[in-house]
N, CA and C of each residue as an Amber inpcrd file, in Angstrom:
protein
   486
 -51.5900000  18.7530000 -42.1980000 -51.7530000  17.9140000 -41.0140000
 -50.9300000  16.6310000 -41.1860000 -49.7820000  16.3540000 -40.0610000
 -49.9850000  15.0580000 -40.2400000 -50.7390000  13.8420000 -39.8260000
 -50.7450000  12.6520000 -40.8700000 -52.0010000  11.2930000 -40.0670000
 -51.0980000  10.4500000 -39.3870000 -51.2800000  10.1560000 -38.5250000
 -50.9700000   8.9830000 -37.6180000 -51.8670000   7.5490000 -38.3240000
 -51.4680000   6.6480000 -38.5690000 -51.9150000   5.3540000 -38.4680000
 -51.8780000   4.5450000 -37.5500000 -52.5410000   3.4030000 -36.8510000
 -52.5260000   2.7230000 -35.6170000 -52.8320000   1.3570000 -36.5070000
 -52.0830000   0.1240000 -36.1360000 -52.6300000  -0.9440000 -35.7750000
 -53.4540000  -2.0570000 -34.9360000 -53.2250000  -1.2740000 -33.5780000
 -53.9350000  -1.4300000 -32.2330000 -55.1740000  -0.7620000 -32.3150000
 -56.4770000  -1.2200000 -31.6510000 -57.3800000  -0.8360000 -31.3600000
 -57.1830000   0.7520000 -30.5220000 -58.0800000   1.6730000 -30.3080000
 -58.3270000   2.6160000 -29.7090000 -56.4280000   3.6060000 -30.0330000
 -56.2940000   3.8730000 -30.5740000 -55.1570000   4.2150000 -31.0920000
 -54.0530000   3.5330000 -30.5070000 -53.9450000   1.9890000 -30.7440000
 -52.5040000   1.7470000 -29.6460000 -52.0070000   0.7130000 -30.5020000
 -50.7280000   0.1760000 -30.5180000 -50.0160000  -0.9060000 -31.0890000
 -49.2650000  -0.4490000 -31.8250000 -48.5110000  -0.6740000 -33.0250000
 -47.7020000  -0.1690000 -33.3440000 -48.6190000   0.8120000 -34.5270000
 -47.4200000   1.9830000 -35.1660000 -48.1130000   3.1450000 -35.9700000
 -47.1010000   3.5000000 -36.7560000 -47.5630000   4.1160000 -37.2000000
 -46.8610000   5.1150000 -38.4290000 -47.0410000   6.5490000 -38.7180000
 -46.4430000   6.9540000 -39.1910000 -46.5100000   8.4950000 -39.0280000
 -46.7010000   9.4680000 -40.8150000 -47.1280000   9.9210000 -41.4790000
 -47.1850000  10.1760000 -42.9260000 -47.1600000  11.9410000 -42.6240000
 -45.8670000  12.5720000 -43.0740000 -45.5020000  13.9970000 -43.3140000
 -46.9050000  14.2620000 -43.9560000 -47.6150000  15.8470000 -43.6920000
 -48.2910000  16.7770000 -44.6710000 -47.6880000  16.5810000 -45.6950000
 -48.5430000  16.2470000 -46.7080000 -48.2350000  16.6610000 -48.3280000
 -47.5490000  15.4760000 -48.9530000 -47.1060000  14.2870000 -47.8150000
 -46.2960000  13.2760000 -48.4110000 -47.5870000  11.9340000 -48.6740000
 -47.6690000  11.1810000 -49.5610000 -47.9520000  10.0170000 -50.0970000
 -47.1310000   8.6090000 -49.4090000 -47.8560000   7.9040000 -48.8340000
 -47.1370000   6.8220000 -48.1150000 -47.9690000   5.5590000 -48.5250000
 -47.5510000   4.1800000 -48.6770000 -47.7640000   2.8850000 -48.9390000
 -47.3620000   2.0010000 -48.0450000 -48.6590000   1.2370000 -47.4180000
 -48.0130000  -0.1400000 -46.6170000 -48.1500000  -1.2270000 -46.9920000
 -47.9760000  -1.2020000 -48.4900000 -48.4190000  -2.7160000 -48.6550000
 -47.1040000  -3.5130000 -48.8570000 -46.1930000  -2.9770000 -48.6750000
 -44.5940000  -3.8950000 -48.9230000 -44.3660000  -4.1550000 -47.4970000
 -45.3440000  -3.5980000 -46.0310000 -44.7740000  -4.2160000 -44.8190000
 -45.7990000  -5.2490000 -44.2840000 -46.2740000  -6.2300000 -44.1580000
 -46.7100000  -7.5590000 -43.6970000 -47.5080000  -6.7540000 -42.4740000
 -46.4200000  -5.8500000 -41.6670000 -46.7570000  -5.7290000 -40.1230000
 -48.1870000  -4.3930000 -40.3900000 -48.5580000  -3.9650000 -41.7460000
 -49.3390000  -3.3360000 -41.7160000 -50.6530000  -3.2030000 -42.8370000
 -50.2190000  -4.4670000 -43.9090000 -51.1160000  -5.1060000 -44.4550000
 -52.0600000  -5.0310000 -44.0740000 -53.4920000  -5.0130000 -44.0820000
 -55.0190000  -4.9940000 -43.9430000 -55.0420000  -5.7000000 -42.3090000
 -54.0970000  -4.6110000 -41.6420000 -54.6280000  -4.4020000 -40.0430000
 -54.3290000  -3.0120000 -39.6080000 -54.5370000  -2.1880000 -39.8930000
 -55.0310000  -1.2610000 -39.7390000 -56.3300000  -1.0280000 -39.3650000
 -56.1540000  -0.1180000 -37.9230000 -57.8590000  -0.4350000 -37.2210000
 -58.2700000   1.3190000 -36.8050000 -57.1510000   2.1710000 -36.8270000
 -57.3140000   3.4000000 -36.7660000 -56.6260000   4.5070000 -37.2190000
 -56.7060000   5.9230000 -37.4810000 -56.3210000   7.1860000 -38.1140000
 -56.7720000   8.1030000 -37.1930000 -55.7000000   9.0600000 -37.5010000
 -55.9770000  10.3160000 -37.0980000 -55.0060000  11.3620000 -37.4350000
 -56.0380000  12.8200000 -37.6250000 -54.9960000  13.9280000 -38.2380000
 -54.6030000  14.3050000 -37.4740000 -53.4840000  15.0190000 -37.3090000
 -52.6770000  16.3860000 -35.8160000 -52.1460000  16.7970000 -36.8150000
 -51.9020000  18.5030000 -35.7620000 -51.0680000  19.2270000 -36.6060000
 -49.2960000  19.0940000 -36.2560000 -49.2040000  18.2840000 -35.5610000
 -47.6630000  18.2270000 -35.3180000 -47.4270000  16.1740000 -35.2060000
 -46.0690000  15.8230000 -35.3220000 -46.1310000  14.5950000 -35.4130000
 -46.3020000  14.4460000 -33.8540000 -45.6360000  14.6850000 -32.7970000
 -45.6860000  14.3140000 -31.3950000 -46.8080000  13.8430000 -30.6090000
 -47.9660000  14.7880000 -31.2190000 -49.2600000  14.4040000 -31.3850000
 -49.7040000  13.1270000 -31.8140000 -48.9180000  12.0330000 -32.5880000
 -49.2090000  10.8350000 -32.7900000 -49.0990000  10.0430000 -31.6520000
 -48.0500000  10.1270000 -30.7800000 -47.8360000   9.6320000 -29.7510000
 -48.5860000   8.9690000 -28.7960000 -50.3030000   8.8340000 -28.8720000
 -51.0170000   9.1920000 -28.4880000 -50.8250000   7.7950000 -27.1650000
 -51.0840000   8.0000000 -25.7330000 -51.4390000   8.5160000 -24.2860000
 -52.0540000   8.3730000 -23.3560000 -51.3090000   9.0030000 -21.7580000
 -52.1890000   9.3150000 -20.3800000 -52.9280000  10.4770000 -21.7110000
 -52.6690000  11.1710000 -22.3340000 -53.0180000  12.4270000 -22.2670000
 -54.3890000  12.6210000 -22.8300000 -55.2070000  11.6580000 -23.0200000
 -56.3640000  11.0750000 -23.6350000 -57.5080000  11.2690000 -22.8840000
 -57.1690000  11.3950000 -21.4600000 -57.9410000  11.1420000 -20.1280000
 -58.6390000  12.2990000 -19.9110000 -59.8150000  12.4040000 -19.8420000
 -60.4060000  13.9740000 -19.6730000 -60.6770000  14.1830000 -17.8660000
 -59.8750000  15.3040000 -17.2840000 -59.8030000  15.9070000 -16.1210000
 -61.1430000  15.1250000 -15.1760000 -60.6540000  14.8640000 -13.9150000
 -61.4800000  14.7970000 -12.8380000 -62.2650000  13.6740000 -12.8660000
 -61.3650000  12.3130000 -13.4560000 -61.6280000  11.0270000 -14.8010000
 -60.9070000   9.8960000 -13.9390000 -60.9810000   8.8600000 -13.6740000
 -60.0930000   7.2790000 -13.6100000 -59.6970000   6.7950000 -15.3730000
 -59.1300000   6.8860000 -16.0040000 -59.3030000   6.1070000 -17.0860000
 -58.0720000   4.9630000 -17.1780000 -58.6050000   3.8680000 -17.6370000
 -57.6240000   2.4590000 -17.7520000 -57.1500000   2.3820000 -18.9800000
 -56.3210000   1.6340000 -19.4610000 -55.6890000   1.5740000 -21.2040000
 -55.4110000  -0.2280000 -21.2890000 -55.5100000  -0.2570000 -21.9670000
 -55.0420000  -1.5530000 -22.4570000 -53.9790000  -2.1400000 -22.8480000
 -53.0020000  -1.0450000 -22.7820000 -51.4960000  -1.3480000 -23.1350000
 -50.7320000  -0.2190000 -22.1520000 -49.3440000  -0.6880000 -21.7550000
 -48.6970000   0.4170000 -21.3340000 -48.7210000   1.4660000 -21.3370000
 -48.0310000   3.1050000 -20.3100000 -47.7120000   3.9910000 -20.8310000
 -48.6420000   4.7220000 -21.3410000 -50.4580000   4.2190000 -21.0790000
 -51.4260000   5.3340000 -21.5680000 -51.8620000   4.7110000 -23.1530000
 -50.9590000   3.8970000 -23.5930000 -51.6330000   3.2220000 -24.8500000
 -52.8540000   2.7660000 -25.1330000 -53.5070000   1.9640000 -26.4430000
 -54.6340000   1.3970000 -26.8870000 -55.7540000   1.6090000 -26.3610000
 -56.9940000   0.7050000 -26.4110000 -57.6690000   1.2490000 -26.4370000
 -58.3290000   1.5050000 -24.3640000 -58.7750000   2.9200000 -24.1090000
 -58.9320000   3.2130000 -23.2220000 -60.6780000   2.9910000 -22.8530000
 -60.7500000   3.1470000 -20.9840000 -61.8360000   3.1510000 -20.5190000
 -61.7280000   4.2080000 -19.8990000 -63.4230000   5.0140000 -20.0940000
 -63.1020000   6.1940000 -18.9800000 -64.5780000   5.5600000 -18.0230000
 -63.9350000   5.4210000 -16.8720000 -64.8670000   5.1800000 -15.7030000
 -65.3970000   6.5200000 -15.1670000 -66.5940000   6.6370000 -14.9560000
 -67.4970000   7.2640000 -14.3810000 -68.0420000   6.7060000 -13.3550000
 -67.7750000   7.4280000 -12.3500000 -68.1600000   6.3210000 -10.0860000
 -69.1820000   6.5300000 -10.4010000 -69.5340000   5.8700000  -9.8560000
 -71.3590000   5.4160000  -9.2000000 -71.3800000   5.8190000  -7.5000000
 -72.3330000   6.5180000  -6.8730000 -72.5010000   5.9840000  -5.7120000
 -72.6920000   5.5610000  -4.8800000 -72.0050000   4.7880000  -4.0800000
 -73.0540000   3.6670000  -3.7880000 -73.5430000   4.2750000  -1.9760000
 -74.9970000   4.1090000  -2.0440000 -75.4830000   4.7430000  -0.9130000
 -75.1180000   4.1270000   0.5810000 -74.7500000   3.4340000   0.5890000
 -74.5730000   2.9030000   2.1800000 -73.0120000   3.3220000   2.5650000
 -72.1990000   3.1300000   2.0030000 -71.0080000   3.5910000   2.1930000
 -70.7280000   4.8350000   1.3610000 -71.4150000   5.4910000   0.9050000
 -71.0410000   7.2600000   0.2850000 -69.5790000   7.0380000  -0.6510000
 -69.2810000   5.8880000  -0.8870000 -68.4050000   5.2010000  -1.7900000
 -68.3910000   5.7450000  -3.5690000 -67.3600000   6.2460000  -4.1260000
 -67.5900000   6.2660000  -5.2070000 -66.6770000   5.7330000  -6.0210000
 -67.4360000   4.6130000  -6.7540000 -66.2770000   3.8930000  -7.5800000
 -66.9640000   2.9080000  -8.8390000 -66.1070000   1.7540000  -9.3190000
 -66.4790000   1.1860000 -10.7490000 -66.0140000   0.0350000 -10.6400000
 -67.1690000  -1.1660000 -11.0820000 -67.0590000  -2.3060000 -11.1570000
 -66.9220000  -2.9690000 -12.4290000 -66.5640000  -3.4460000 -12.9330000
 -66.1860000  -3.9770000 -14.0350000 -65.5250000  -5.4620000 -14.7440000
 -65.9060000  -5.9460000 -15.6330000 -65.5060000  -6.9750000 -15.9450000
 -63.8300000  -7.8940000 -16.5460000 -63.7390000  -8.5700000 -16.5150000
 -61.9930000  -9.2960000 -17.2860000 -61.8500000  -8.3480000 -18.4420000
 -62.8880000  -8.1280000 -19.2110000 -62.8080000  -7.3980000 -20.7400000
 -61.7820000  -6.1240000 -20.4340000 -62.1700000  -5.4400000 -19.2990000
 -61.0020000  -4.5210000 -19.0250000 -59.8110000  -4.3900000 -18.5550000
 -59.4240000  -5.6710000 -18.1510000 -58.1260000  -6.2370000 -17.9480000
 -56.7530000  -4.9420000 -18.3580000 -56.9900000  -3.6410000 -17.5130000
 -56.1040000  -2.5720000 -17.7770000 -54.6220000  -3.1490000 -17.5490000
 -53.7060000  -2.4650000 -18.2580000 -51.9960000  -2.4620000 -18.3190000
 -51.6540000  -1.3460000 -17.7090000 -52.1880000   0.0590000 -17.4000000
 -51.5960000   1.3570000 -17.3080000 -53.2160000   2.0970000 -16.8780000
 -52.9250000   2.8870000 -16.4090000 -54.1570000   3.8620000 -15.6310000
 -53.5440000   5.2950000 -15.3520000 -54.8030000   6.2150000 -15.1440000
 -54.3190000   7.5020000 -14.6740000 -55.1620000   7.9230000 -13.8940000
 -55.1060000   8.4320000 -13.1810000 -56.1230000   9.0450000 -11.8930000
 -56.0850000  10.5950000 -11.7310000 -57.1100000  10.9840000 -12.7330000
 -57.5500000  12.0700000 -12.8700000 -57.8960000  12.8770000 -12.2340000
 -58.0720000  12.3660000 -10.6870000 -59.1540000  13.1330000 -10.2870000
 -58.5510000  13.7830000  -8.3780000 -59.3090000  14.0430000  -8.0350000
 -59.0660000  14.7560000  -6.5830000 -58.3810000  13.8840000  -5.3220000
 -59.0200000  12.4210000  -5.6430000 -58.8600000  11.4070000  -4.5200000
 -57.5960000  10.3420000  -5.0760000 -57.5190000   9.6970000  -3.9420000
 -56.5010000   8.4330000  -4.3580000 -57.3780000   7.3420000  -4.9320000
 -56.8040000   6.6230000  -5.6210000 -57.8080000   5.1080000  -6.4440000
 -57.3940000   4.0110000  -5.5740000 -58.4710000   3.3150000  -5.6270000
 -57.5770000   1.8200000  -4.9120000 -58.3110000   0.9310000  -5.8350000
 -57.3280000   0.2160000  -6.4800000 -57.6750000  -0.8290000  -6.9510000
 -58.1110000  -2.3240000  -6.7030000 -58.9100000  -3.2470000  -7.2030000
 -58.8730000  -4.6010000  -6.7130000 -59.6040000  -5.5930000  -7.0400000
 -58.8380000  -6.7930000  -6.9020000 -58.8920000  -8.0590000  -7.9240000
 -60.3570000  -8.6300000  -8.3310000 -61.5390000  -8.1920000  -7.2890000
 -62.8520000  -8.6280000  -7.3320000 -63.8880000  -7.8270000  -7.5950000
 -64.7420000  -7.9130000  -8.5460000 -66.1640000  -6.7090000  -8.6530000
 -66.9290000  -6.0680000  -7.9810000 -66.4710000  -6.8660000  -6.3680000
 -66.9390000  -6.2110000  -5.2390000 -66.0780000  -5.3300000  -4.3030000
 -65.1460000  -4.8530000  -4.8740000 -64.1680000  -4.0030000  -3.9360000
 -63.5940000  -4.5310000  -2.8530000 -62.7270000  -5.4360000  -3.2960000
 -62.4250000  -6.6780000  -2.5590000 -61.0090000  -7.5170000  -3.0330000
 -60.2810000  -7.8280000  -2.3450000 -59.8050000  -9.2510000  -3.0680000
 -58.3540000  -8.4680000  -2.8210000 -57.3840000  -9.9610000  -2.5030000
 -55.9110000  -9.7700000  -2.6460000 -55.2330000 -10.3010000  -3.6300000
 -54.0910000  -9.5650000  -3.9460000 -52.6460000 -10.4540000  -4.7500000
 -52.0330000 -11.2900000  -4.2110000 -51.5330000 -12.5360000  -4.3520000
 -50.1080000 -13.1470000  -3.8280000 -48.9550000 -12.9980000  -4.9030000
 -48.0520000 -12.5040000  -4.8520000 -46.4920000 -12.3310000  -5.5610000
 -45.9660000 -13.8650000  -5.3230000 -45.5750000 -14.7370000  -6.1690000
 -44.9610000 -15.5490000  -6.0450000 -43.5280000 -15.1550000  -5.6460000
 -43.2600000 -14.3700000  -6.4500000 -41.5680000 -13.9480000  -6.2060000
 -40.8740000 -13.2340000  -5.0390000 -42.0940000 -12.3440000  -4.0410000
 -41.3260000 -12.4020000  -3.0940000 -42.4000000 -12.9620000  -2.1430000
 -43.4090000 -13.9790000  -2.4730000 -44.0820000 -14.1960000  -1.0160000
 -44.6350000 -13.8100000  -0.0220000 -45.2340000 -12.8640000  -1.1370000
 -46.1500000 -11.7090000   0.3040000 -47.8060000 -11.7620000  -0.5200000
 -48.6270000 -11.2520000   0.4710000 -49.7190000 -10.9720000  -0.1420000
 -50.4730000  -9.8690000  -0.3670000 -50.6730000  -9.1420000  -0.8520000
 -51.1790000  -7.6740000  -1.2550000 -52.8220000  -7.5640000  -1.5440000
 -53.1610000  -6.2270000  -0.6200000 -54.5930000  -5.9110000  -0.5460000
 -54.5870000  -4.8830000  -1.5780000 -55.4920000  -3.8650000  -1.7330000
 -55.4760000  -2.8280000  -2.8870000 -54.1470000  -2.4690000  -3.5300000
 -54.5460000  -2.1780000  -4.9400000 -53.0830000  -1.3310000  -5.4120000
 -54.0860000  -0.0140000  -5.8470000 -53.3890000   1.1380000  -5.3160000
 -53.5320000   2.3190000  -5.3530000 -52.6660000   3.1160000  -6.2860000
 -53.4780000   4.4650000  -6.8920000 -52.4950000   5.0560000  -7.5430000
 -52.8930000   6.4970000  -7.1420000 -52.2140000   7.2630000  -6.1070000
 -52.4170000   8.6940000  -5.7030000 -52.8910000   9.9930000  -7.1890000
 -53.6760000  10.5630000  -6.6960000 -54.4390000  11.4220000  -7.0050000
 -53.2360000  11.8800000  -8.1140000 -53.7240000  12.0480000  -9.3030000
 -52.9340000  12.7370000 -10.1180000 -51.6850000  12.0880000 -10.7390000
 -51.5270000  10.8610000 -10.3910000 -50.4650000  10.1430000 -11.2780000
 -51.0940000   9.1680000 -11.9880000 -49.8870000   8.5410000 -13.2650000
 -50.2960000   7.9530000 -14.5600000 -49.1550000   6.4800000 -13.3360000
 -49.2230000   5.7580000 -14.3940000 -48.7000000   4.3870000 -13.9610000
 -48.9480000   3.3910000 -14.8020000 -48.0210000   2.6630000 -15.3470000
 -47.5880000   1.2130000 -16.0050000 -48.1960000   0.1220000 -15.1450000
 -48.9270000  -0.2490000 -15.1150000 -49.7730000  -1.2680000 -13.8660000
 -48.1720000  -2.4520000 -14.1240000 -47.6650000  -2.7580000 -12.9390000
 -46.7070000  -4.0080000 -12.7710000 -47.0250000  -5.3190000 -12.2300000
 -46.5460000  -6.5860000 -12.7070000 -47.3150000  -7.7620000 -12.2950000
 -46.6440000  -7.5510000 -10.8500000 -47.8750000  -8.3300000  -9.9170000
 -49.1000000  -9.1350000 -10.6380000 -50.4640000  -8.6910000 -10.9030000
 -50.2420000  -7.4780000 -10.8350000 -51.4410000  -6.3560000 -10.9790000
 -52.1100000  -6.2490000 -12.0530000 -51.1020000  -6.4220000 -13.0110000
 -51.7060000  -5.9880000 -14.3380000 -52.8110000  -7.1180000 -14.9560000
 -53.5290000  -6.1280000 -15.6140000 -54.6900000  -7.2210000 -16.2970000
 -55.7410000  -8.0240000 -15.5170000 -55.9420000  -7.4280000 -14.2010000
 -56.0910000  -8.1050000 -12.9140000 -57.5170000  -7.5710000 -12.6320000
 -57.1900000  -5.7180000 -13.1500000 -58.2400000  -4.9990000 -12.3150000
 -59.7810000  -5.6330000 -12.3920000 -60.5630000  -5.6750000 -11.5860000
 -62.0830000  -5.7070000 -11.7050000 -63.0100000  -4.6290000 -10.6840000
 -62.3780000  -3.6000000  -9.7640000 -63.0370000  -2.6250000  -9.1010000
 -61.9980000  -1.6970000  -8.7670000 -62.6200000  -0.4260000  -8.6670000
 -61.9010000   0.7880000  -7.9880000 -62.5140000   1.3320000  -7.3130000
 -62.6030000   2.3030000  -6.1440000 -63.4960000   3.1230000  -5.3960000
 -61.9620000   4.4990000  -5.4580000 -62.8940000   5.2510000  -5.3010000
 -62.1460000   6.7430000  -4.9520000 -62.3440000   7.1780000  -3.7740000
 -60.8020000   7.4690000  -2.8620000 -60.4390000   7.5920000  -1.5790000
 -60.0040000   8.8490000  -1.3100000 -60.2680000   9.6740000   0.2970000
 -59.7090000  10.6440000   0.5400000 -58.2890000  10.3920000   0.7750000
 -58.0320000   8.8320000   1.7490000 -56.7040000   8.6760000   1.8900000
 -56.9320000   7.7570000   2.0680000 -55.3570000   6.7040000   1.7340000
 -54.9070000   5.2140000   1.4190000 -55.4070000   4.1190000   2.8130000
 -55.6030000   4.9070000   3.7350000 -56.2370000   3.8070000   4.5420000
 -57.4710000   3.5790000   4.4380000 -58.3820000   4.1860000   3.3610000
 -59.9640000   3.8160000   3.3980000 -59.8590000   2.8540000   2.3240000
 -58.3240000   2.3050000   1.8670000 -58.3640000   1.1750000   1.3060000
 -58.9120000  -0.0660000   1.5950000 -60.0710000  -1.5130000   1.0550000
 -60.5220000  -2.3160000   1.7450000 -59.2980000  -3.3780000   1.8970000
């Protein structure tokens, strides 16, 4: 097998990779000195890579770093009875970089715990209501989005955005 090493929480930040059968040492690199926060075996190196691919089917899950990296949230909707709404409220702590939308519906994202709230872009001067990510795609959250999230609900289509 080979082990993957992680410096990042939930497998993310930078890593290292150690061949089956090979013996490896980090104590001559600073960048991996006694921070090391995770391991794991695979049977192939590519498998270190680790990912959207983390996300278990029919799932919202958020990451903490780009590209499906560190450490992940898997949201489970709630529903909420007056509006037949299903979605997840959540705190700054989850401040996602990257998301995948696992599941059947479109996501809409947004800035407040109440399924609510706009962006302003300084750079081009507009103001933005939900950011959405259609059913079945991964995504790099881009400012000013990122690190932003605090609610999602799951949509049949982009206009049941609030």
């Amino acid at each position: 097998m080979w082990a993957c090493a992680y410096v990042g929480a939930g497998y993310g930040g930078l890593f290292e990779t150690v061949k089956p059968g090979n013996a490896d040492q980090y104590t001559t690199d600073p960048r991996f000195t006694g921070t090391l926060s995770g391991h794991k075996l695979v049977p192939s190196r590519a498998l270190c890579f680790t990912g959207y691919e983390r996300c278990p089917d029919d799932h919202v899950c958020t990451f903490k770093e780009p590209n499906g990296r560190g450490a992940m949230t898997v949201h489970v909707p709630t529903t909420d009875p007056a509006t037949r709404s299903h979605g997840t409220s959540y705190g700054a702590e989850a401040a996602p970089r990257s998301a995948w939308n696992r599941t059947k519906k479109h996501v809409c994202f947004y800035p407040q715990p109440t399924f609510t709230g706009t962006w302003d872009d300084p750079a081009s001067l507009r103001e933005f209501g939900a950011y959405v990510i259609l059913r079945g795609d991964s995504t790099t959250i881009p400012a000013p989005f990122s690190g932003t999230f605090r609610s999602h609900e799951l949509v049949n289509g982009t206009a049941e955005c609030a």
